[in-house]
MOPAC internal coordinates of N, CA, C and O (Angstrom, degrees):
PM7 1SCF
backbone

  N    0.0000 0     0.00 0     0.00 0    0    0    0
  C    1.4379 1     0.00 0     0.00 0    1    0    0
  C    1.5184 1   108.66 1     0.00 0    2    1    0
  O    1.2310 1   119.05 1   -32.06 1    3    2    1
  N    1.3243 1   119.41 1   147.94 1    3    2    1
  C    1.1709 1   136.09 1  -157.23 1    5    3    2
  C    1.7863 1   108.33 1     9.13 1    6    5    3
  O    1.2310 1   125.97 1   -91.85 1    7    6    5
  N    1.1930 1   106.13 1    88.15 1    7    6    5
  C    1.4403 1   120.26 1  -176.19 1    9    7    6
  C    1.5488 1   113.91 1  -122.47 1   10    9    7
  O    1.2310 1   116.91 1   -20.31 1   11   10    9
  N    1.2101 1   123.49 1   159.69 1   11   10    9
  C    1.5920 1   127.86 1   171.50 1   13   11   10
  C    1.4685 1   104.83 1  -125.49 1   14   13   11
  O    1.2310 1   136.64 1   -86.01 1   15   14   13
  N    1.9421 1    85.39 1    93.99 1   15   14   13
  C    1.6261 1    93.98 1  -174.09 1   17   15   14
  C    1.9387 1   101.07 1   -91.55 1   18   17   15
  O    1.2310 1   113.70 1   -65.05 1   19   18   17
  N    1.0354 1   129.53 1   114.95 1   19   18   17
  C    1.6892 1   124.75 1   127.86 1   21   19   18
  C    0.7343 1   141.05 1    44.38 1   22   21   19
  O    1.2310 1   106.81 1   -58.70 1   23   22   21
  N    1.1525 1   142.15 1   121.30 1   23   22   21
  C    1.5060 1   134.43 1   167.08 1   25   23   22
  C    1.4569 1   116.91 1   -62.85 1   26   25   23
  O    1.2310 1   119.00 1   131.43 1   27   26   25
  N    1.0785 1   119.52 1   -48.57 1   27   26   25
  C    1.5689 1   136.72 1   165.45 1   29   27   26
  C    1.8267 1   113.09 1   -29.48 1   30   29   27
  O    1.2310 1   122.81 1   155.96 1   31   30   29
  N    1.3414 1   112.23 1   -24.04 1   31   30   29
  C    1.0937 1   122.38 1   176.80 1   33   31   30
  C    1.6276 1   115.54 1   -67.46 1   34   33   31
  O    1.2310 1   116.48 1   -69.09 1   35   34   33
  N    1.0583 1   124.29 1   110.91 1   35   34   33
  C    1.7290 1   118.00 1   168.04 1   37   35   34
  C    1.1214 1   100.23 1   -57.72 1   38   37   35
  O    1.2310 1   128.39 1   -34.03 1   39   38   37
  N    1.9171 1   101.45 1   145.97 1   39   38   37
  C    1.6344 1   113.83 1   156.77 1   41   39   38
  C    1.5953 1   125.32 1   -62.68 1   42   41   39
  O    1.2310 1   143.64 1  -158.53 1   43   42   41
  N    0.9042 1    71.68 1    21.47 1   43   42   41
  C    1.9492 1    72.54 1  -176.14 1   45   43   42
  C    1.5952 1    94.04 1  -109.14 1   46   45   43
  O    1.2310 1   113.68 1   138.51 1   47   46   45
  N    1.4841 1   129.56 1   -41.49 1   47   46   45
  C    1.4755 1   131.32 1   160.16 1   49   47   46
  C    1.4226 1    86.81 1   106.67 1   50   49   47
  O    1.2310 1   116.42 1   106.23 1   51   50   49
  N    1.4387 1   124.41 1   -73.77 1   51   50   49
  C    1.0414 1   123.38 1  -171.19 1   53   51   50
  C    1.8320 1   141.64 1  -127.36 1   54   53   51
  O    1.2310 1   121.16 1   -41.22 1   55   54   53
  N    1.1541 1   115.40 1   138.78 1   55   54   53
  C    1.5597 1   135.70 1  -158.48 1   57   55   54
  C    1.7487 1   110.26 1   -58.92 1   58   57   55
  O    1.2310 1   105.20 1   -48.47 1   59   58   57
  N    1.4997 1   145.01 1   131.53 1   59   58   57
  C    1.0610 1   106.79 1   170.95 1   61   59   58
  C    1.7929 1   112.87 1   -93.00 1   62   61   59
  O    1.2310 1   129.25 1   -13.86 1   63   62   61
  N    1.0122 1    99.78 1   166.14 1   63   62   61
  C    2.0160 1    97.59 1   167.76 1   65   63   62
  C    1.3881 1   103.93 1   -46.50 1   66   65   63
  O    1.2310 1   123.03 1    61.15 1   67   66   65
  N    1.5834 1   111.80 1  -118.85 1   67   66   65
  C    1.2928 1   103.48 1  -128.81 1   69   67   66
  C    1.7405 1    67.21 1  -142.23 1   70   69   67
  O    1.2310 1   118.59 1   -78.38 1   71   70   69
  N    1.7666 1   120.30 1   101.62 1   71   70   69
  C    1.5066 1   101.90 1   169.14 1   73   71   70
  C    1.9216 1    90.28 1    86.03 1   74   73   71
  O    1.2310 1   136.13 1    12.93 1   75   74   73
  N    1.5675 1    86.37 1  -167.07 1   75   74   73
  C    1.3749 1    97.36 1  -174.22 1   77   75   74
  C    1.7289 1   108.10 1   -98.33 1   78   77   75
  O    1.2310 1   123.99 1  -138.88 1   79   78   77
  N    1.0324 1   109.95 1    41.12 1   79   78   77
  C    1.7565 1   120.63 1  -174.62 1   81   79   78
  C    1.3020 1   105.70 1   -49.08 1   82   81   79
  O    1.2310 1   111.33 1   -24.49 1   83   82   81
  N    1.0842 1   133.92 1   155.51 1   83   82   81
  C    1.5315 1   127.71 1   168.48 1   85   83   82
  C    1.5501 1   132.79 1    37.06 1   86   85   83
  O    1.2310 1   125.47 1   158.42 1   87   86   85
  N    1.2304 1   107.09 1   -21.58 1   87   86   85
  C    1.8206 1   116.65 1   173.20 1   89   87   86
  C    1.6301 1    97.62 1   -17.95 1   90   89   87
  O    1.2310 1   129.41 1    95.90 1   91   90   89
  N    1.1691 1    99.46 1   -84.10 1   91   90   89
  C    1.5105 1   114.63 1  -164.08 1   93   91   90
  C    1.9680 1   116.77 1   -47.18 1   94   93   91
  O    1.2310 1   127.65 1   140.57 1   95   94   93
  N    0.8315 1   102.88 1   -39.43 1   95   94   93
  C    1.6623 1   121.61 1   162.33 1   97   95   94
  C    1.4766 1   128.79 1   -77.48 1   98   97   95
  O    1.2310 1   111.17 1   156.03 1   99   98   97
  N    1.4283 1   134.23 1   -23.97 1   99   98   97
  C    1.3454 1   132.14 1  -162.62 1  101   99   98
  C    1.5765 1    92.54 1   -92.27 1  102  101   99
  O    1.2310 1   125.02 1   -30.18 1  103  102  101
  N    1.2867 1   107.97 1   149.82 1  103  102  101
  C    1.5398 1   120.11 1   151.89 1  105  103  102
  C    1.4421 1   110.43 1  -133.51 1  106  105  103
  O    1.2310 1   131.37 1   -53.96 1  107  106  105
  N    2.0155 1    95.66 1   126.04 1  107  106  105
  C    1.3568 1    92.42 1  -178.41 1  109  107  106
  C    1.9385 1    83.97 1  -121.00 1  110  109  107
  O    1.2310 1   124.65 1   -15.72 1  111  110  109
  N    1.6277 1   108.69 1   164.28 1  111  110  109
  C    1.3089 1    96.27 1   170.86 1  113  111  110
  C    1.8312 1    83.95 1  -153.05 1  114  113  111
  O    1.2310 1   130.05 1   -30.56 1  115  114  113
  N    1.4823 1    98.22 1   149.44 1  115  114  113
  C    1.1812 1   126.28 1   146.96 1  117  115  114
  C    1.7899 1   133.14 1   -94.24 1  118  117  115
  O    1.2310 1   121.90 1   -49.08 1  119  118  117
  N    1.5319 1   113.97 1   130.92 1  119  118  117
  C    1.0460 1   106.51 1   178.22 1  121  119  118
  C    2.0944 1   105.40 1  -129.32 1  122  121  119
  O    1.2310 1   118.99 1   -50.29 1  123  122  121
  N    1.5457 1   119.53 1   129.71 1  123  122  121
  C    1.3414 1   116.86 1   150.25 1  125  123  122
  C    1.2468 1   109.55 1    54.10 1  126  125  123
  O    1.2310 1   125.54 1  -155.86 1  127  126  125
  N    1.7842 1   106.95 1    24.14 1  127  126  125
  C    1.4628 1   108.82 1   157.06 1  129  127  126
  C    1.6648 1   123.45 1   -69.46 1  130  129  127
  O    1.2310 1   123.86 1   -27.63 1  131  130  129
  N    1.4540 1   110.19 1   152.37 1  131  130  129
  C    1.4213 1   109.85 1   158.69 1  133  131  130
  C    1.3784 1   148.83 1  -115.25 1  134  133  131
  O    1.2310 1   103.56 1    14.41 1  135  134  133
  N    1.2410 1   147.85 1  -165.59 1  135  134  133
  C    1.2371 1   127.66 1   157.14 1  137  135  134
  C    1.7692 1   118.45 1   121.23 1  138  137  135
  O    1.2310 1   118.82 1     8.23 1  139  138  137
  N    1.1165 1   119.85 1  -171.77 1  139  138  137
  C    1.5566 1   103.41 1   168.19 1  141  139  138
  C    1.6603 1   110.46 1   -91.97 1  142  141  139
  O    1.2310 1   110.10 1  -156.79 1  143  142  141
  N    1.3423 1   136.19 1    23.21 1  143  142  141
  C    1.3092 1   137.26 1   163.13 1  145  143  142
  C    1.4037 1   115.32 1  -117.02 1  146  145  143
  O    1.2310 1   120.74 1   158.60 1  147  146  145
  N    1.3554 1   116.20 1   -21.40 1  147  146  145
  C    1.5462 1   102.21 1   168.23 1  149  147  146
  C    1.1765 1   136.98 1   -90.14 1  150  149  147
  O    1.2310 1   125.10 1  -134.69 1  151  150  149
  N    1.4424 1   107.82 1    45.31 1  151  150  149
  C    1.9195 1   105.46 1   158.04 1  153  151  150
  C    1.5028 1   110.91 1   -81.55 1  154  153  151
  O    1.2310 1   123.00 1   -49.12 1  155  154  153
  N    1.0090 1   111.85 1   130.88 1  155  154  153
  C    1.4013 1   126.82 1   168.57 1  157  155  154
  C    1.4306 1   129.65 1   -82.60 1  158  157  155
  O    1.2310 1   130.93 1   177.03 1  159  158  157
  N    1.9304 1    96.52 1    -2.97 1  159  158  157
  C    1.7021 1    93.41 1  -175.90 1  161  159  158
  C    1.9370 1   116.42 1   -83.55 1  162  161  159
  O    1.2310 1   126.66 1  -165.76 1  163  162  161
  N    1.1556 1   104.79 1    14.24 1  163  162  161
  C    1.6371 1   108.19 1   166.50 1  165  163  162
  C    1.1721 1   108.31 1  -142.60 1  166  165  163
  O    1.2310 1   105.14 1  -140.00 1  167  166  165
  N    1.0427 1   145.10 1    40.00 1  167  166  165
  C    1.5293 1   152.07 1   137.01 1  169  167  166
  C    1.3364 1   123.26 1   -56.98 1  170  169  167
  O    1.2310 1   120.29 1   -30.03 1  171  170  169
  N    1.4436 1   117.05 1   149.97 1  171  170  169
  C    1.9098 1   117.13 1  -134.50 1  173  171  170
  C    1.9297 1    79.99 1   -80.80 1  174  173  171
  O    1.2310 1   126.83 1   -12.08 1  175  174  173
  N    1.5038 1   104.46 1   167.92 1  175  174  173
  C    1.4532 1   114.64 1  -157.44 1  177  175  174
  C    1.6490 1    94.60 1  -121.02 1  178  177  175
  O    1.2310 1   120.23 1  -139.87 1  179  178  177
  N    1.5932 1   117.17 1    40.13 1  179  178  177
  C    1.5143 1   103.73 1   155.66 1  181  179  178
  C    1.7969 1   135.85 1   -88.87 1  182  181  179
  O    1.2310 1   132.44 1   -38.51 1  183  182  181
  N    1.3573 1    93.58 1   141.49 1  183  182  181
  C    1.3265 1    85.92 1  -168.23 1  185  183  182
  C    1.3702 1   136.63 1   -29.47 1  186  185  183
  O    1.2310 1   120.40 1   159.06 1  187  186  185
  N    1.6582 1   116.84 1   -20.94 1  187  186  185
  C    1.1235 1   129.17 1  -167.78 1  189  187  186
  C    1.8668 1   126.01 1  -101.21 1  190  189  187
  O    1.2310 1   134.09 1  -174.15 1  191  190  189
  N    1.4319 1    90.36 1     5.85 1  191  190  189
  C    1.3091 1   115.16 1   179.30 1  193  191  190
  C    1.6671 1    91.96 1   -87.34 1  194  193  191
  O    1.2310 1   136.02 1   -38.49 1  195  194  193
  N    1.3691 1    86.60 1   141.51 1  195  194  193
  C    1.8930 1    94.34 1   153.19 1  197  195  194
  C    1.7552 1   122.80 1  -161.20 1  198  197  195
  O    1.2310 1   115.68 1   -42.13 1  199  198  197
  N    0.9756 1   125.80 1   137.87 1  199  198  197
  C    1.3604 1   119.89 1   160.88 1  201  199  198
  C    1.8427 1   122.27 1   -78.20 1  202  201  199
  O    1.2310 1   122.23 1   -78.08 1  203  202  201
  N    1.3636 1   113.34 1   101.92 1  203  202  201
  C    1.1964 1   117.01 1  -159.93 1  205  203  202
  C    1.8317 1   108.51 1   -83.44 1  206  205  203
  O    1.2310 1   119.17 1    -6.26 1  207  206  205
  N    1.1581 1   119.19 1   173.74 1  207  206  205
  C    1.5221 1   113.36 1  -172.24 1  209  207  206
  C    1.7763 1    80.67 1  -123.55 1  210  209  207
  O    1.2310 1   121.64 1   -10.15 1  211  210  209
  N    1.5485 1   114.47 1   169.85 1  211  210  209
  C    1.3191 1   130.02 1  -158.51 1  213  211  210
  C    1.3778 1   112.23 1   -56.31 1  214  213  211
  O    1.2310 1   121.19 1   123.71 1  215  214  213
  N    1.3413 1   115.33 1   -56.29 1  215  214  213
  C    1.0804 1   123.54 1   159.53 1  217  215  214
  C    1.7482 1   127.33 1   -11.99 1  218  217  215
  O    1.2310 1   134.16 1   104.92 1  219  218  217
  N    1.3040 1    90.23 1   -75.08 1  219  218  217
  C    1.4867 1   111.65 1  -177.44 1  221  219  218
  C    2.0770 1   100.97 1   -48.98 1  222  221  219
  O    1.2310 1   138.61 1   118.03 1  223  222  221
  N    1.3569 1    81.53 1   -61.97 1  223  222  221
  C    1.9840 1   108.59 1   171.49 1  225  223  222
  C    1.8302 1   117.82 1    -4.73 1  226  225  223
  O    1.2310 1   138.96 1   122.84 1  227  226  225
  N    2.1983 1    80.85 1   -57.16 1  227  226  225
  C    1.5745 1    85.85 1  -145.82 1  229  227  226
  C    1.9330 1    95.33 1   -73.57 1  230  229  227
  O    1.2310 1   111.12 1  -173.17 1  231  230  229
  N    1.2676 1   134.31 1     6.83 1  231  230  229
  C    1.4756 1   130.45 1  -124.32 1  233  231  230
  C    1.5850 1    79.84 1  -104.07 1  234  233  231
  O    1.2310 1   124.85 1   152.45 1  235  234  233
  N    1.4918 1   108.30 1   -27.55 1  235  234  233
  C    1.6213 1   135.30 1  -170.87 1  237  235  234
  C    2.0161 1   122.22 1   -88.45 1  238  237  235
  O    1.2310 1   131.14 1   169.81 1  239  238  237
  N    1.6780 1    96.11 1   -10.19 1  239  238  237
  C    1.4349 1    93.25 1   168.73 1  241  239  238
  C    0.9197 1   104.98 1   -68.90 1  242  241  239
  O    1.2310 1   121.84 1     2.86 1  243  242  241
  N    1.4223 1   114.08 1  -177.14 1  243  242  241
  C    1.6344 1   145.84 1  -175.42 1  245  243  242
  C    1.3710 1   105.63 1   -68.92 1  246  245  243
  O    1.2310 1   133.23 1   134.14 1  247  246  245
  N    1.5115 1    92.03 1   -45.86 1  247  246  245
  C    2.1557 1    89.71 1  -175.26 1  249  247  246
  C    1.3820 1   104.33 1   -67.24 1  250  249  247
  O    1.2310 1   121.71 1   119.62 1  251  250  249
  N    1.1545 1   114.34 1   -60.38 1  251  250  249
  C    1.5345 1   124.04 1   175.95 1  253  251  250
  C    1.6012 1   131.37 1   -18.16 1  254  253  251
  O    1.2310 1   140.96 1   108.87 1  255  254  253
  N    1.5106 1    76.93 1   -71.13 1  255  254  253
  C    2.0708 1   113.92 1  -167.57 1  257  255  254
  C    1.4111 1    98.27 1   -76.23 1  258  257  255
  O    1.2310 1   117.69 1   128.63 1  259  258  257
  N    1.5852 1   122.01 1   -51.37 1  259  258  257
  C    1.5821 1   119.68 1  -170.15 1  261  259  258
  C    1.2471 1   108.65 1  -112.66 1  262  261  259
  O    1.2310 1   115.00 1  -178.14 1  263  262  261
  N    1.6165 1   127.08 1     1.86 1  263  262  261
  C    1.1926 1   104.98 1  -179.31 1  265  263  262
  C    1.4044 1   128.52 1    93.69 1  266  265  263
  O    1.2310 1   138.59 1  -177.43 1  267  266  265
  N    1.2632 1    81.57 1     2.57 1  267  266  265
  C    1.9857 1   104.19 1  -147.60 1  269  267  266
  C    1.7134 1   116.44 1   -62.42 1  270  269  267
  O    1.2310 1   107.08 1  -157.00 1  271  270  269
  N    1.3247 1   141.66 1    23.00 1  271  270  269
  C    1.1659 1   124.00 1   150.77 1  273  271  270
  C    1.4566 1   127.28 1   -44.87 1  274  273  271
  O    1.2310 1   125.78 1   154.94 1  275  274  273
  N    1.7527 1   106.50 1   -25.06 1  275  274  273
  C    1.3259 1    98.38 1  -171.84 1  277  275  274
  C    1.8954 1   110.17 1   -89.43 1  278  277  275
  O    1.2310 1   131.09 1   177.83 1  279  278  277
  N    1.1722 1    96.20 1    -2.17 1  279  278  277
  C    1.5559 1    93.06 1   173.72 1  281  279  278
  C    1.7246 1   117.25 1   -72.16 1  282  281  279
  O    1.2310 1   126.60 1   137.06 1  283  282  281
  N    1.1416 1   104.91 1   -42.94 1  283  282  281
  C    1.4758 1   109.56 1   163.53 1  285  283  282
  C    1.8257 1   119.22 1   -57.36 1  286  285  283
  O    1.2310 1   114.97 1   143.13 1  287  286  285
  N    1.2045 1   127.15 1   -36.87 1  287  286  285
  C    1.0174 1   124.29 1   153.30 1  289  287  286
  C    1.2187 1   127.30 1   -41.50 1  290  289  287
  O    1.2310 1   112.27 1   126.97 1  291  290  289
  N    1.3488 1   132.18 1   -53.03 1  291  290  289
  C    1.2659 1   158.27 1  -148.47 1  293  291  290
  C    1.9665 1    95.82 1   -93.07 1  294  293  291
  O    1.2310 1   116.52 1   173.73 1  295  294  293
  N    1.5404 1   124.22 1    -6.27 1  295  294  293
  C    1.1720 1    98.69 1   156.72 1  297  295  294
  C    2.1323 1    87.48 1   107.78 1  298  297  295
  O    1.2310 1   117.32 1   153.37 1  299  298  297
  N    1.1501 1   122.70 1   -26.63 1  299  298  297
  C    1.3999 1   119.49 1  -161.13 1  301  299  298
  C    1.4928 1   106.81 1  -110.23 1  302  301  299
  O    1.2310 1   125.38 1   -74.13 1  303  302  301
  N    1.4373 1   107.28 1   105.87 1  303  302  301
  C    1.3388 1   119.28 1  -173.00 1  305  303  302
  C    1.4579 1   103.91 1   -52.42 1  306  305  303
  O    1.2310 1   121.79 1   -48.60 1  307  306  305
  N    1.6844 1   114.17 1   131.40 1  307  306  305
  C    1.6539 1   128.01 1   171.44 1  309  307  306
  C    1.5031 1   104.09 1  -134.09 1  310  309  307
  O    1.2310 1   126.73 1    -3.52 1  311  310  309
  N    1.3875 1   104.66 1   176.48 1  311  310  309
  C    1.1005 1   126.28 1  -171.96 1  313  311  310
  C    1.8932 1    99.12 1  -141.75 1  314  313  311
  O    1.2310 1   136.18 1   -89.92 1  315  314  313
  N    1.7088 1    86.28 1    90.08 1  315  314  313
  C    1.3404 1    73.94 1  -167.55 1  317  315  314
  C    1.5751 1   123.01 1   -95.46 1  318  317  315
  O    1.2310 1   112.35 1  -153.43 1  319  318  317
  N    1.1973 1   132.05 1    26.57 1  319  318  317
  C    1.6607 1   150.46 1   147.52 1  321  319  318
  C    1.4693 1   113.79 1  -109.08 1  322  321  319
  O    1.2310 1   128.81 1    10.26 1  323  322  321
  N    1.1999 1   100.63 1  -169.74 1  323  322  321
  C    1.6665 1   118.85 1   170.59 1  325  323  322
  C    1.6155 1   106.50 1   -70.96 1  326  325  323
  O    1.2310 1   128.81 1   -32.71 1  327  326  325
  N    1.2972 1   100.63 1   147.29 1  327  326  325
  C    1.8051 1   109.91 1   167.67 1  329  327  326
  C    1.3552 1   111.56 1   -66.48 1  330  329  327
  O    1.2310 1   117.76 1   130.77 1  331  330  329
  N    2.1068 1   121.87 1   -49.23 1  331  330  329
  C    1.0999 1   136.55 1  -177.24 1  333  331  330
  C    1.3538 1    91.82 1  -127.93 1  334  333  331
  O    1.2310 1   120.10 1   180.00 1  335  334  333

């Protein structure tokens, strides 16, 4: 999420395992990345992929997802919301 992915990045974004392993089960999502790798309009079409809107985003910060005030305590610089 909000990342500056690469050119180096294929449009496809992402690799599968091994076969159709997990397809049907994984959720990966991108949010309000930039750069020359984050277009999302040819990225692989499994169900479990998604491009999420902010909302969805924030559920995945640090404060949110881990709870994370205490990581800042602990000495280890975070970012614990969205940038935008």
């Amino acid at each position: 999420m909000e990342s500056e992915i690469g050119e180096f990045i294929h449009p496809d974004g992402w690799t599968p395992w091994e076969g159709n392993f997990a397809l049907n089960t994984l959720y990966y999502a991108e949010y309000n990345n930039t750069g020359p790798g984050a277009s999302t309009s040819a990225r692989v079409k499994w169900p479990g992929y998604k491009v999420i809107n902010k909302e969805e985003a924030s559920k995945y910060t640090v404060a949110n997802f881990l709870k994370g005030t205490w990581v800042q305590t602990s000495g280890v610089p975070s970012q614990q919301g969205l940038y935008n």
